[in-house]
C-alpha positions as CSV (number, residue, x, y, z in Angstrom):
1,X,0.0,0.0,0.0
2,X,1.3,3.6,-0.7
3,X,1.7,6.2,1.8
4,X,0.6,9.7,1.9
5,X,3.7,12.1,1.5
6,X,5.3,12.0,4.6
7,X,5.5,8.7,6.8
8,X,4.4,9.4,10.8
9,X,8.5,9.5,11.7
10,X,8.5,12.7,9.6
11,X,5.4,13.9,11.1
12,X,7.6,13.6,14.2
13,X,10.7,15.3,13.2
14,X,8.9,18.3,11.9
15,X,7.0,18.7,15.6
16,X,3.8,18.2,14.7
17,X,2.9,15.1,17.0
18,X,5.9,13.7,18.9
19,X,4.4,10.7,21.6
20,X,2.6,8.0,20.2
21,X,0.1,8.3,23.4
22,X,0.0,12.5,22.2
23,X,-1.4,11.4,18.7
24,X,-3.7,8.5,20.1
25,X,-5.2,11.4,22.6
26,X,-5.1,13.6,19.8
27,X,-7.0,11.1,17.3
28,X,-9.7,10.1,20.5
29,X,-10.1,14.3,21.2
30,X,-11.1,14.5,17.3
31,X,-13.5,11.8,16.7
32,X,-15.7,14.0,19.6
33,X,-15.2,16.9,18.1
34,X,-16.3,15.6,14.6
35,X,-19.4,14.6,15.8
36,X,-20.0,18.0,16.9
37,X,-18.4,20.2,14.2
38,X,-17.3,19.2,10.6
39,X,-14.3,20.3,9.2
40,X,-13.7,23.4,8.4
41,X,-11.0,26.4,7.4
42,X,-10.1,26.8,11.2
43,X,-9.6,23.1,11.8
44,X,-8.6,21.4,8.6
45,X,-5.0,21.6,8.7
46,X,-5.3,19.9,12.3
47,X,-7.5,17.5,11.2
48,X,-5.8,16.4,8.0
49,X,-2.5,15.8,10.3
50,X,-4.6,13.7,12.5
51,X,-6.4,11.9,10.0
52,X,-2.9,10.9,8.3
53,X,-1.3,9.9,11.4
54,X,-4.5,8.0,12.4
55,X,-4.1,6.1,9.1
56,X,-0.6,5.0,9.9
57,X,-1.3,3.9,13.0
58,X,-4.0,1.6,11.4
59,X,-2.2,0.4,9.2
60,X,1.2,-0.2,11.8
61,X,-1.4,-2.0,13.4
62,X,-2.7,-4.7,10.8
63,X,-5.2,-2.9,9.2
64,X,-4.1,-4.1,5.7
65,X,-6.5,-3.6,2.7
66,X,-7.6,-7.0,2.7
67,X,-9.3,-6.5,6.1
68,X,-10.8,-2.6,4.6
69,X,-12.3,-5.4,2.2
70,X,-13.6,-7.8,4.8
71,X,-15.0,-4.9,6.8
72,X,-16.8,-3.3,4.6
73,X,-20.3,-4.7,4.6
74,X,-19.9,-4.3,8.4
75,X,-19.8,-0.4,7.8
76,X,-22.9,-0.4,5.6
77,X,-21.1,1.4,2.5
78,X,-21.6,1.8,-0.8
79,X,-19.0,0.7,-3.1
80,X,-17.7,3.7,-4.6
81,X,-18.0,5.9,-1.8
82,X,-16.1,3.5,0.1
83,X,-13.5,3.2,-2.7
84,X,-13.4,7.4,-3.3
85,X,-12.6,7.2,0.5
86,X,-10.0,4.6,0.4
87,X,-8.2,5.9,-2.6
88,X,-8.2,9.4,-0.6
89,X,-6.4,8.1,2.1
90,X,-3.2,8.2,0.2
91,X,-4.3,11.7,-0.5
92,X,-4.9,13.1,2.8
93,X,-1.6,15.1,3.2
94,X,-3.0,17.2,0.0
95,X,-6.6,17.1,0.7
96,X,-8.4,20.6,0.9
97,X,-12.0,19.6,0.5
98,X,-14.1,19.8,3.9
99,X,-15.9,17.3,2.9
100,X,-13.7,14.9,1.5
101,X,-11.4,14.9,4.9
102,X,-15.4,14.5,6.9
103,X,-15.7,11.7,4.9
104,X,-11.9,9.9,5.5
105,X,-12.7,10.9,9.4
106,X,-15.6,8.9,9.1
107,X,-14.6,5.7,7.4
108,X,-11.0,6.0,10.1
109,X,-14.0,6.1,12.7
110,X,-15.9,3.3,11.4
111,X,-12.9,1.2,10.6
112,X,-11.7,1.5,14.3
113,X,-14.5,0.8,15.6
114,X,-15.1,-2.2,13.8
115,X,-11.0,-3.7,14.1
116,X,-10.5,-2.4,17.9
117,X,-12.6,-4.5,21.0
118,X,-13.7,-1.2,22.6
119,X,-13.6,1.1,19.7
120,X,-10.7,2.9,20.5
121,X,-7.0,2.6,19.2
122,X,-5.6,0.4,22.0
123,X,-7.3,-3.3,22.0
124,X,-8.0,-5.2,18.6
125,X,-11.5,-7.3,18.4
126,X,-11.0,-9.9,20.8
127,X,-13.0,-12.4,17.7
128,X,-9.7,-12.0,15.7
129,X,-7.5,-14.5,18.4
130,X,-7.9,-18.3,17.9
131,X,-7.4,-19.2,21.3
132,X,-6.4,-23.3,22.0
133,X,-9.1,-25.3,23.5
134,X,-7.2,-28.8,24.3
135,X,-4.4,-31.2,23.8
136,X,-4.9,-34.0,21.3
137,X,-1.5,-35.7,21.5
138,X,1.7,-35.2,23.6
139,X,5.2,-36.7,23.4
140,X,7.8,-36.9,25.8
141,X,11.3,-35.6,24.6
142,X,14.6,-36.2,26.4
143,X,14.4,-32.5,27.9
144,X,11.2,-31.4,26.9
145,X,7.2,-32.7,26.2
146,X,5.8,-31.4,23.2
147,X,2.0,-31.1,23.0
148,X,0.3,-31.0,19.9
149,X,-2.8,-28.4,21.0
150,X,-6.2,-28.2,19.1
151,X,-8.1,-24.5,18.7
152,X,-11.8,-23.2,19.3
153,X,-13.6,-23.0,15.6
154,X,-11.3,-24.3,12.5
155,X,-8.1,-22.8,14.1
156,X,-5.6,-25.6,13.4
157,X,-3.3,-27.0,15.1
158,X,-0.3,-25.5,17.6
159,X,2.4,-26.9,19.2
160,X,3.3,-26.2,23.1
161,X,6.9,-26.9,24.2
162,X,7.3,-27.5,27.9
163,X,10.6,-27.4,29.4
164,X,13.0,-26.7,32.8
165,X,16.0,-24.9,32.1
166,X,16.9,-25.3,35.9
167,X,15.3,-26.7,38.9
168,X,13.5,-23.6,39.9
169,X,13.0,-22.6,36.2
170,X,9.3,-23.1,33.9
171,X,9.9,-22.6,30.2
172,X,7.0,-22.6,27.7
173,X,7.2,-22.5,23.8
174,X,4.4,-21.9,21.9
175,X,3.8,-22.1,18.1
176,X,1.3,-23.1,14.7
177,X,4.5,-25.5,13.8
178,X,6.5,-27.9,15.5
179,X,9.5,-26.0,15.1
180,X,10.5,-25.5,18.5
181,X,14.1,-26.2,19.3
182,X,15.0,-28.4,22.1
183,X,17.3,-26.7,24.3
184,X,19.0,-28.4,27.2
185,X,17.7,-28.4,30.5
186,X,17.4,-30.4,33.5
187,X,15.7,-33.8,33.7
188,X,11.9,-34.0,35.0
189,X,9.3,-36.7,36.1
190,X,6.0,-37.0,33.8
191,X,2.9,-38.6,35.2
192,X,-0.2,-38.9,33.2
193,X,-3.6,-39.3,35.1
194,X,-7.3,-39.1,33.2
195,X,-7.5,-35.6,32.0
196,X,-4.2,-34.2,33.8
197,X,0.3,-34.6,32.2
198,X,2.0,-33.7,35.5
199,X,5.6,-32.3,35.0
200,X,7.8,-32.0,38.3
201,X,11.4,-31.3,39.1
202,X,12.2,-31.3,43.2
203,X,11.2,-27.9,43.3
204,X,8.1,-26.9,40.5
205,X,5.0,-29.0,39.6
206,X,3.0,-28.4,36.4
207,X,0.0,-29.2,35.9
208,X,-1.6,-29.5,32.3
209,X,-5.4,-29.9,32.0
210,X,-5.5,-31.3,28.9
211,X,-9.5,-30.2,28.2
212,X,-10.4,-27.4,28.0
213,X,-6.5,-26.7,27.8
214,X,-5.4,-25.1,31.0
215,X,-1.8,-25.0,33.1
216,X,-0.9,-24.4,36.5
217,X,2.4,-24.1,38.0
218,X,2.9,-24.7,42.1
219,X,5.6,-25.3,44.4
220,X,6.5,-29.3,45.3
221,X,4.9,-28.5,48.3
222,X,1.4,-27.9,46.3
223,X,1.7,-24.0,46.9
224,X,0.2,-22.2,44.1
225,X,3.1,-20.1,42.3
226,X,1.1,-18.7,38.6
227,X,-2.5,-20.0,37.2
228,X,-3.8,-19.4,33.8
229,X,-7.2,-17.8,33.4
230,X,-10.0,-20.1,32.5
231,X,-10.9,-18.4,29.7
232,X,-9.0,-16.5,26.5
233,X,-5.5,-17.7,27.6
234,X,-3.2,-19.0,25.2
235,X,-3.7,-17.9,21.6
236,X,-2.8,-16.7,18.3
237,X,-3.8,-13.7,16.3
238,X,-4.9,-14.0,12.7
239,X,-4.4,-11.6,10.3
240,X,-4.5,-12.2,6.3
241,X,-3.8,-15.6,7.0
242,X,-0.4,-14.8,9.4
243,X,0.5,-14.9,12.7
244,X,0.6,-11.3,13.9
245,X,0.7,-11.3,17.6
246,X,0.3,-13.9,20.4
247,X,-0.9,-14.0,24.2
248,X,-1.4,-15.5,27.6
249,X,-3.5,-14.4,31.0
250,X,-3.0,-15.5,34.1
251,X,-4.9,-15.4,37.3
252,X,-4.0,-12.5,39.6
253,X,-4.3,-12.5,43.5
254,X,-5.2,-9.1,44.8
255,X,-2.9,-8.5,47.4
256,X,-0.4,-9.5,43.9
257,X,2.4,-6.8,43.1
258,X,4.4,-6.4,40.3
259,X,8.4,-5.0,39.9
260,X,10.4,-4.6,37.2
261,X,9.9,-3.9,33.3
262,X,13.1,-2.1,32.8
263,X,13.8,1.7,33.4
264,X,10.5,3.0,34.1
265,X,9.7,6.8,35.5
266,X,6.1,6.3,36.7
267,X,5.7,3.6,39.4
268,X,7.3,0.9,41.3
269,X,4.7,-1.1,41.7
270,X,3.0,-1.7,38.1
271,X,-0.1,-3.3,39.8
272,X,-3.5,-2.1,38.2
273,X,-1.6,-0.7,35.6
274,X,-0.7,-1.3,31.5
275,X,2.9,-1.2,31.2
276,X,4.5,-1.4,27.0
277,X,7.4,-2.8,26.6
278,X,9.0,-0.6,24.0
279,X,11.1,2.3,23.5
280,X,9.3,5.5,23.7
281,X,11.4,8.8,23.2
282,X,10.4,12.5,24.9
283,X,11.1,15.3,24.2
284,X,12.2,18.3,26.5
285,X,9.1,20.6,26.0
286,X,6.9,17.6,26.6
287,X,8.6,15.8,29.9
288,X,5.8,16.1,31.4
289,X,4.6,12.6,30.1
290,X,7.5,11.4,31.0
291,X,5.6,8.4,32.8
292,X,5.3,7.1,29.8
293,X,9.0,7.2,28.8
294,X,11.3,4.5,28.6
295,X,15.0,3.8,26.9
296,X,15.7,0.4,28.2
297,X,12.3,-1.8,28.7
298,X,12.4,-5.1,29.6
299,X,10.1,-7.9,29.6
300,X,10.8,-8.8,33.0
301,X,9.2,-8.5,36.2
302,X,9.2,-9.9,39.8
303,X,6.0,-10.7,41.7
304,X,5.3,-10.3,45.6
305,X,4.6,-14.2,45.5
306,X,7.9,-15.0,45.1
307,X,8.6,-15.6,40.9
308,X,10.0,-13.7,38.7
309,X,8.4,-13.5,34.6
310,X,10.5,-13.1,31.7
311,X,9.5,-12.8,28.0
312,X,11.8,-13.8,25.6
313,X,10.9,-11.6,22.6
314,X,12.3,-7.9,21.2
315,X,8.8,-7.4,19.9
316,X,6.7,-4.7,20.7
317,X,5.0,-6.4,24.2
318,X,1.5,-5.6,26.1
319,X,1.8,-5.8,30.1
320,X,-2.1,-5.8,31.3
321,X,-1.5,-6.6,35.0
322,X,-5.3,-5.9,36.0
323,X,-5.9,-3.0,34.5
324,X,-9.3,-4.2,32.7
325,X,-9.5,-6.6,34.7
326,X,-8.3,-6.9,38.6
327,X,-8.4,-10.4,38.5
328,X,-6.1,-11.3,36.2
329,X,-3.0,-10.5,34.1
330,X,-2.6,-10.7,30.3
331,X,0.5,-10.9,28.2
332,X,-0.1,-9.9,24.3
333,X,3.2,-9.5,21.7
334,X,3.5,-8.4,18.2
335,X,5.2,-12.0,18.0
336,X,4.7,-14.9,16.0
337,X,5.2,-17.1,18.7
338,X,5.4,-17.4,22.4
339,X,8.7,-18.2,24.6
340,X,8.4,-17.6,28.3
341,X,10.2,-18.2,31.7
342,X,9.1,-18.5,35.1
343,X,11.6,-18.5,37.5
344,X,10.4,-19.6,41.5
345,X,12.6,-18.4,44.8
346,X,11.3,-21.1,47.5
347,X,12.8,-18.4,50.1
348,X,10.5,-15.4,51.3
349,X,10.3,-12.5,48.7
């Protein structure tokens, strides 16, 4: 797809917009306004620097024209008018007709609302992740057991990679192929009861409910150390037929607290809180979002239960640790798979 004239990183170096969260409040500020007002001579140039950045953003984000395609009959357009608008969006930079820039505003609002769960631009349709429902087979490896994992709907098949680096040490590997390296490790019992693979070294037990999939990881004393959530756990997201993100949620206690994620310059304690792991930049007349800076974010954090969670991906991560909900704690990444560690200290934390 082309782009309009500039890209959003020369938006940035010119000043216009510099934070990502400036545009996103920017873009969420105009789609109220526009309900209100249409464009005019006062705010068109504003508007038109929105409406482009909004597009990228979109598009940075998935949006691809295959999925302007699948959405359509959602919106309720016409062809043409929906075509006019779609062929203007490479215009927009340019774009001095009111009405034409009403009408790009318009299909950008429809289009979010339609690709994002709550209609804003933070959380895609939650309908769009194939999430896996059960384990149809498993094998046991000389370091590792490999399940092969069935999805709700016609999702295929993934494969789940279960492994313990050290004694104290959880690994899982999640992908749609089998290509999921064996890597050392210590050894580990396997039991199998009706329903239940048991994985244990002298120090972590792991539980895996084979229907509806589900995993839970405690201390060999039985003590509880992380718990998936029942529902919408492990999965995959779709997009024109690729892998374009992954995820996992886990039960949260709430007297849980969460340290870590790199340098930060907001809070200690990330409970009830999103945290992205990324590298946002700020700018001098703007520090004062610096709670939303970071140079050196890492997908790592310590809980007040006594393990420690690291991510092993450089892609653009999603900490949700009970922000929507209190109850539990979602991973998502811009990943085409999903490699994680969880690391347990039998001592006090």
């Amino acid at each position: 797809m082309e782009r309009g004239e500039e890209t959003t990183v020369e938006f940035m170096q010119r000043g216009i917009v510099r934070e990502h969260w400036k545009i996103i409040e920017g873009i969420e500020a105009l789609r109220k306004e526009f309900r209100k007002e249409p464009t005019n001579e006062k705010n068109l140039e504003e508007r038109r620097k929105l409406a482009h950045l909004w597009w990228e953003i979109l598009y940075d984000e998935g949006l691809m024209p295959q999925q302007y395609v699948d959405l359509r009959p959602k919106l309720k357009w016409d062809k043409s008018t929906f075509a006019e608008s779609i062929n203007n969006l490479r215009r927009i930079p340019s774009l001095t007709d009111h009405k034409k820039i009403d009408q790009i505003i318009r299909l950008l609002d429809e289009l979010s609302n339609a690709w994002y769960v709550d209609g804003s631009l933070k959380n895609r349709r939650i309908d769009e992740w194939i999430f896996l429902d059960e384990v149809h087979s498993f094998e046991v490896m000389d370091r590792s057991v490999l399940l092969t994992c069935t999805s709700k709907g016609d999702g295929g098949e993934a494969y789940i990679r279960l492994s313990f680096p050290f004694p104290d040490t959880f690994r899982l590997q999640m992908n749609i192929n089998s290509e999921l390296r064996e890597e050392g490790g210590v050894g580990f019992k396997v039991k199998e009861t009706e329903g239940t693979i048991y994985l244990s070294t002298e120090l972590i037990v792991v539980e895996v409910r084979k229907s509806p999939l589900h995993i839970d990881i405690k201390s060999s004393s039985g003590e509880e150390i992380l718990s998936e959530a029942e529902d919408h756990s492990l999965g995959f997201l779709y997009i024109n037929g690729k892998v374009m993100g992954v995820r996992d949620s886990f039960n949260q206690d709430r007297d849980e607290h969460f340290y870590g994620f790199g340098e930060r310059f907001d809070h200690l304690d990330q409970k009830g809180r999103s945290v992205t792991i990324y590298v946002t930049d700020a700018y001098v007349q703007n520090y004062e979002h610096r709670d939303h800076v970071t140079y050196i974010p890492l997908p790592f954090f310590i809980s007040s239960k006594g393990y420690g969670f690291f991510l092993n991906s450089c892609h653009r991560t999603w900490f949700d640790l009970g922000e929507e909900d209190p109850n539990r704690f979602s991973i998502v990444s811009a990943d085409s798979k999903l490699d994680y560690y969880v690391i347990y200290s039998p001592e006090d934390p």
